[in-house]
C-alpha positions as CSV (number, residue, x, y, z in Angstrom):
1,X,-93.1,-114.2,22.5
2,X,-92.1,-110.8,23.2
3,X,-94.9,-107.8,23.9
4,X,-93.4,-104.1,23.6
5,X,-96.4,-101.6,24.5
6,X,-96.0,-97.7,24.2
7,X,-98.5,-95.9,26.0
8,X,-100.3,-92.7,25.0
9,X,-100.2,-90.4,28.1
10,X,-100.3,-87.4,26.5
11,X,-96.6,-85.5,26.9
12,X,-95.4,-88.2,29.0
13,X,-93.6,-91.5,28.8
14,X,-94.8,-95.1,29.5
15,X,-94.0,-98.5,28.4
16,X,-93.6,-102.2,29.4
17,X,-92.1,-105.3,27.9
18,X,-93.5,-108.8,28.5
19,X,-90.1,-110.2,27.9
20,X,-90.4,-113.6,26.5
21,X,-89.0,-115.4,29.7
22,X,-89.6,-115.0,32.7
23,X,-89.3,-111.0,33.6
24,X,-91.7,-108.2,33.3
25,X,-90.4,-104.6,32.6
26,X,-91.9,-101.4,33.2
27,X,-90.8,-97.9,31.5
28,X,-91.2,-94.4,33.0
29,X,-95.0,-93.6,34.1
30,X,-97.5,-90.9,33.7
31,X,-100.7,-92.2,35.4
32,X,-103.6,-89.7,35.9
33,X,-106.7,-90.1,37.3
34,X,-108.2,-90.6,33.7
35,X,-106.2,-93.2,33.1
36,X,-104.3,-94.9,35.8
37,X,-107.1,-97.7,36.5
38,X,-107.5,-99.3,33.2
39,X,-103.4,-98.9,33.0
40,X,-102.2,-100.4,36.2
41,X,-104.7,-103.4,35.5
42,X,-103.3,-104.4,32.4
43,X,-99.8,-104.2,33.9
44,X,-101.3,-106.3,36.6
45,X,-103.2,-109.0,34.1
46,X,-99.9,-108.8,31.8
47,X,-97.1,-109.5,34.5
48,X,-99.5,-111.6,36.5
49,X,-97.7,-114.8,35.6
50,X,-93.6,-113.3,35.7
51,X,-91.9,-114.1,38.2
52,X,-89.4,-111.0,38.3
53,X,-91.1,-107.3,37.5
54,X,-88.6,-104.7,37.3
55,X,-89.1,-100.6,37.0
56,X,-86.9,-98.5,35.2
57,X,-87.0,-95.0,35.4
58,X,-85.1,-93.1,32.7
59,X,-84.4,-89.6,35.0
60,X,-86.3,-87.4,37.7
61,X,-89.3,-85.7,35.4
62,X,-92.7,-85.8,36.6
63,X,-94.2,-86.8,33.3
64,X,-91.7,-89.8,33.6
65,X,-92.6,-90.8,36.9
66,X,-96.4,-89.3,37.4
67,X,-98.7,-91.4,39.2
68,X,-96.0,-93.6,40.3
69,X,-96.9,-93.6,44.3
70,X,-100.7,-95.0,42.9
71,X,-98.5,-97.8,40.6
72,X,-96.6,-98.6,44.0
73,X,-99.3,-99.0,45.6
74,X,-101.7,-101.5,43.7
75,X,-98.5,-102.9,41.9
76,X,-95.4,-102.6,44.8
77,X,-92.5,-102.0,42.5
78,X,-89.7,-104.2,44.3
79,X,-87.1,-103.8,41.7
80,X,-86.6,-99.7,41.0
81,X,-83.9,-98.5,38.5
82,X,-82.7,-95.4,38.0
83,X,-79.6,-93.5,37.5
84,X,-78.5,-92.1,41.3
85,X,-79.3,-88.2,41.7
86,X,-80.3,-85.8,44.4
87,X,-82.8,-84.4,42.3
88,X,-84.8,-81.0,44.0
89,X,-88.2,-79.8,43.0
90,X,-90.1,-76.9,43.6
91,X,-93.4,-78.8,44.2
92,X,-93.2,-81.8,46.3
93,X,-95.8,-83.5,44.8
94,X,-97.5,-87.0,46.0
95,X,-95.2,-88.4,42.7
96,X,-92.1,-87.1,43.4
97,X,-91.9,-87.7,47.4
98,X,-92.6,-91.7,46.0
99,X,-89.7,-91.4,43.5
100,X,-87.4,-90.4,46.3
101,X,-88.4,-93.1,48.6
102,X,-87.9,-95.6,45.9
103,X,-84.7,-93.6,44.6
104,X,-82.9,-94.2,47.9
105,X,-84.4,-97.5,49.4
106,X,-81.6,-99.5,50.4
107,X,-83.3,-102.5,49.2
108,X,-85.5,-101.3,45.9
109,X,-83.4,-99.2,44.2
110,X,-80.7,-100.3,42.0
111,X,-78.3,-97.3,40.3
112,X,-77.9,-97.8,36.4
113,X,-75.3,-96.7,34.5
114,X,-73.4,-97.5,31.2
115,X,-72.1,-101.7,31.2
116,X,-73.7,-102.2,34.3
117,X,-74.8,-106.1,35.2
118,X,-77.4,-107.1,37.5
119,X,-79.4,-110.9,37.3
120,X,-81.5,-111.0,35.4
121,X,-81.6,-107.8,33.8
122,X,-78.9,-109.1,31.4
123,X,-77.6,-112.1,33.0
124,X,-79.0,-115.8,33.7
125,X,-78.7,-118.7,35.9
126,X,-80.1,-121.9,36.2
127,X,-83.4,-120.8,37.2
128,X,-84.0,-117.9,35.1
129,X,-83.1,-116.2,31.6
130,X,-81.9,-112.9,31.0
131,X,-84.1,-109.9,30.1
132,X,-82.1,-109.0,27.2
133,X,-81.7,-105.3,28.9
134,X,-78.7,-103.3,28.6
135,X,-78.0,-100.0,30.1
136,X,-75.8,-98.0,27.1
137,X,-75.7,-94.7,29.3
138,X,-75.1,-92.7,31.6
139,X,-71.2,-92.9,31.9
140,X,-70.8,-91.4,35.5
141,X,-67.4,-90.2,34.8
142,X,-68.3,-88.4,32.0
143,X,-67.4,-84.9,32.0
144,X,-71.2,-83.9,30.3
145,X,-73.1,-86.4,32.5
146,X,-71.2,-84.8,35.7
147,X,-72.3,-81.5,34.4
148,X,-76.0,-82.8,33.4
149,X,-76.3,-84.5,37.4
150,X,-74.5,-81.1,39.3
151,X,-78.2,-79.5,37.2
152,X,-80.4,-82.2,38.1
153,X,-79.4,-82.0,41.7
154,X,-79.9,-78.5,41.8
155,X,-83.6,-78.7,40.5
156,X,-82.1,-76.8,37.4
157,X,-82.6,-79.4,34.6
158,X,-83.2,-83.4,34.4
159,X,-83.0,-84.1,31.0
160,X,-79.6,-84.6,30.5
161,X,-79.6,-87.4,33.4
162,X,-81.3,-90.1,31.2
163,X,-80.5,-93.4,31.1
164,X,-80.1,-94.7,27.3
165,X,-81.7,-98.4,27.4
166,X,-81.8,-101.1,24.8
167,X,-83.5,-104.3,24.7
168,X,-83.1,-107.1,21.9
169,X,-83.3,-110.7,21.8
170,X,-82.1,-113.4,20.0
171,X,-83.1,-113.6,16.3
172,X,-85.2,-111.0,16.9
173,X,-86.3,-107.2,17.2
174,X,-84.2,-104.6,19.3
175,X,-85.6,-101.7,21.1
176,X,-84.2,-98.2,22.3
177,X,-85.4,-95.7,24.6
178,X,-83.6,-92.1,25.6
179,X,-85.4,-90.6,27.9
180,X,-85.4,-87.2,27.5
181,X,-81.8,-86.5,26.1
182,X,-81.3,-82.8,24.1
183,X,-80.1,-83.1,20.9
184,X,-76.5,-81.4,21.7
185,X,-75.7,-83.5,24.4
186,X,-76.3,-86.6,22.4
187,X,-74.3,-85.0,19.9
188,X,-71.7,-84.2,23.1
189,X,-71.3,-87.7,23.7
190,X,-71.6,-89.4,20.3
191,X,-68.0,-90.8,20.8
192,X,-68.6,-92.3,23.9
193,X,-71.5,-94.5,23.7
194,X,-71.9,-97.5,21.9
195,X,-74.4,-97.4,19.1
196,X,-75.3,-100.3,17.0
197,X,-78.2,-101.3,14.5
198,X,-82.0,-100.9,16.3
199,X,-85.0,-102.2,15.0
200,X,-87.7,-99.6,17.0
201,X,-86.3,-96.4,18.3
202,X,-88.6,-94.8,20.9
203,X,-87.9,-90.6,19.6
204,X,-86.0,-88.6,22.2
205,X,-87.8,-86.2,24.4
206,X,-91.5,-87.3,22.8
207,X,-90.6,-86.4,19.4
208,X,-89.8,-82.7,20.3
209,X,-87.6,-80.8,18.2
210,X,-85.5,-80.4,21.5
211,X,-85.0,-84.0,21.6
212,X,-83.9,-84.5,17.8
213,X,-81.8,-87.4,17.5
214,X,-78.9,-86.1,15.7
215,X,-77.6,-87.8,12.5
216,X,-74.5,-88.7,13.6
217,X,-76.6,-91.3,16.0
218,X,-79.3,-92.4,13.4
219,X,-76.8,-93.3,11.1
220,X,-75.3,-95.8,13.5
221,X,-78.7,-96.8,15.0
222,X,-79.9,-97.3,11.4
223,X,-83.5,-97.6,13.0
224,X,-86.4,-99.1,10.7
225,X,-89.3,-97.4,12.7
226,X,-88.8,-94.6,14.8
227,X,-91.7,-93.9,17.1
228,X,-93.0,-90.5,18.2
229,X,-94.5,-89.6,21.3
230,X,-97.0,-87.1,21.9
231,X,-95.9,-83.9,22.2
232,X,-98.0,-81.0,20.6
233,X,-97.9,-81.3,16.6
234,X,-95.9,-77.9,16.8
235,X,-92.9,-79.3,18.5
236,X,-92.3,-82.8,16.8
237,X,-89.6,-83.3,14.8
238,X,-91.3,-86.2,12.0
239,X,-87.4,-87.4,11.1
240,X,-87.6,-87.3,6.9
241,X,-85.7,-89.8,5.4
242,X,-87.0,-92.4,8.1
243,X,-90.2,-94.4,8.6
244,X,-92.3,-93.5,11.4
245,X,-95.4,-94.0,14.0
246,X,-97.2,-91.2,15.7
247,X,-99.0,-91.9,19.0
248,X,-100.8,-88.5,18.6
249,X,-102.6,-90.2,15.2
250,X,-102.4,-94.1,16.8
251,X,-102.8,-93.8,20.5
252,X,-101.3,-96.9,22.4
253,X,-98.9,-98.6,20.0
254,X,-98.8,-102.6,21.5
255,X,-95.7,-104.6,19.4
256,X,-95.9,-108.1,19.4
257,X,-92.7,-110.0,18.6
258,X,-92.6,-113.4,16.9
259,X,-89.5,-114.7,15.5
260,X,-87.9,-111.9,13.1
261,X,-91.2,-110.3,12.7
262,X,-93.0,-107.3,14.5
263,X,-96.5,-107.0,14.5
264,X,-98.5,-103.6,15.0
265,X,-101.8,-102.7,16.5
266,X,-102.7,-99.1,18.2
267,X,-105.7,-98.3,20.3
268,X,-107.2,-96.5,17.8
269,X,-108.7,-97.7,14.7
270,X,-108.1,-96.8,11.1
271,X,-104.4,-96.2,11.6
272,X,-102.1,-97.1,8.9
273,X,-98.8,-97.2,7.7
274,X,-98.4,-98.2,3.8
275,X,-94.6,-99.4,4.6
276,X,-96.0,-102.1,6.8
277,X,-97.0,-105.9,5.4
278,X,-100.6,-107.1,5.9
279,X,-99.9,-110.4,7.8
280,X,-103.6,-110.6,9.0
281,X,-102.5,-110.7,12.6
282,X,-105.3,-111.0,15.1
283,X,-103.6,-111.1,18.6
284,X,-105.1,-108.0,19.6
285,X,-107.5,-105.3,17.9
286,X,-106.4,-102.8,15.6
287,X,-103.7,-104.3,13.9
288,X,-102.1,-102.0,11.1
289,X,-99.2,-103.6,10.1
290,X,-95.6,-106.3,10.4
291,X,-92.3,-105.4,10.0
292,X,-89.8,-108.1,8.7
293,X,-86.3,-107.5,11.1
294,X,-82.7,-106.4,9.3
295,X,-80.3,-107.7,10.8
296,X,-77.7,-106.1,8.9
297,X,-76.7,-102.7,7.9
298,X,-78.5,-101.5,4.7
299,X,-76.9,-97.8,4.7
């Protein structure tokens, strides 16, 4: 039984999946001292009993890797993903100098990029299943990545860099996360990633106007929930036409998978969302809603 948790931490990005086999999957990070204790003990009590725990990080932003040398510390991440860069900051903080050392561990750090294969992110043996991750971007020999990186590495910009992940399994729901991808470039490279029907879509760029998912993708991702960080009210882009969750109104949104259903709670009570069922779930407190999975196109 899959568990997909979005974190509230503020304009950042965190998540993790308990995969439903035997891997553990951690999102981006933005730990602060407010929060970083009762976080990195839940991802402590939830992987406690997975045997492989993996960290992805989606590209070099500080509120996508914040906190991380604390995480490394009470939780060593053995298993760091991220796209390869030469990223430069201004302000060498305690964060970033970890990110490097994980970035370019010989051991650690694994480079993702569009197709790659790697046990048991997507691939399974005899003693362990797949994680059902796939890695739909970045194409390195992409004339807009190249251009995207040559910024990254000159400390001009990072959010072009990110790493375009999905997760699905069998019979069930699929997941998508973009990192902090600009709406032009996604429209840039519409013809050369591979889109197909997602269940959750995790909003670009926290929701930000900036970060818009253009139409040309939504209409290939057909997503039935698209989730919204929390990025001032100002600056979201609430995607009309589509159904939605806002972690400024629900705080932590936790997902639990069974079967072809999804079933919500948040962190904060009275949240609600009239296009969900009332299943009477009880898994965890604060449950708002289920979601029945399409498997097929209804556009």
């Amino acid at each position: 039984m899959p568990v997909i948790k979005s974190y509230a931490v503020g304009a950042g990005d965190m998540f993790y999946i308990r995969h439903g086999g035997d891997n553990f999957t951690i999102i981006d990070c933005d730990l602060c001292d407010e929060n970083r204790e009762e976080i990195i003990q839940e991802l402590k009590d939830e992987s406690r009993d997975k045997g492989i725990r993996r960290f992805i990080c989606t590209h070099p932003d500080e509120d996508h890797f914040g906190g991380i040398h604390w995480l490394d510390d009470s939780l060593p991440i053995l298993n760091f993903y991220v796209v390869k860069n030469q990223a430069i900051k201004d302000k060498n903080t305690e964060s970033f100098k970890r990110y490097c050392e994980l970035r370019d561990h010989s051991d650690k750090a694994f480079y993702i990029y569009k197709g790659c294969s790697r046990k048991w992110m997507n691939m399974e043996d005899d003693e362990r299943r797949s994680a059902g991750i796939n890695v739909l971007w970045p194409d390195t020999d992409n004339e807009h990545f190249k251009e995207a990186l040559r910024a990254c590495d000159a400390g001009e910009s990072y959010n072009n860099t990110s790493a375009v992940i999905r997760y699905s399994f069998s019979g069930g729901a699929s997941f998508l996360w973009l990192g902090d991808l600009e709406t032009q470039f996604m429209e840039d490279i519409v013809d050369e990633i591979e889109l197909e029907k997602t269940t959750v879509v995790f909003a670009a760029h926290h929701g930000r106007n900036s970060g818009k998912i253009p139409d040309s993708w939504l209409k290939k991702l057909d997503p039935q929930v698209i989730v919204i960080g929390e990025a001032p009210s100002r600056h979201l882009n609430y995607y009309t036409g589509y159904e939605i969750l806002t972690q400024n109104k629900a705080g932590h949104i936790t997902m639990e998978c069974v079967g072809d259903k999804i079933h919500f709670y948040s962190s904060k009570s009275g949240y609600s969302k009239d296009f969900l069922d009332d299943e009477g779930c009880t898994s965890y407190p604060n449950y708002f809603g289920s979601l029945t999975v399409e498997t097929e196109y209804t556009l």
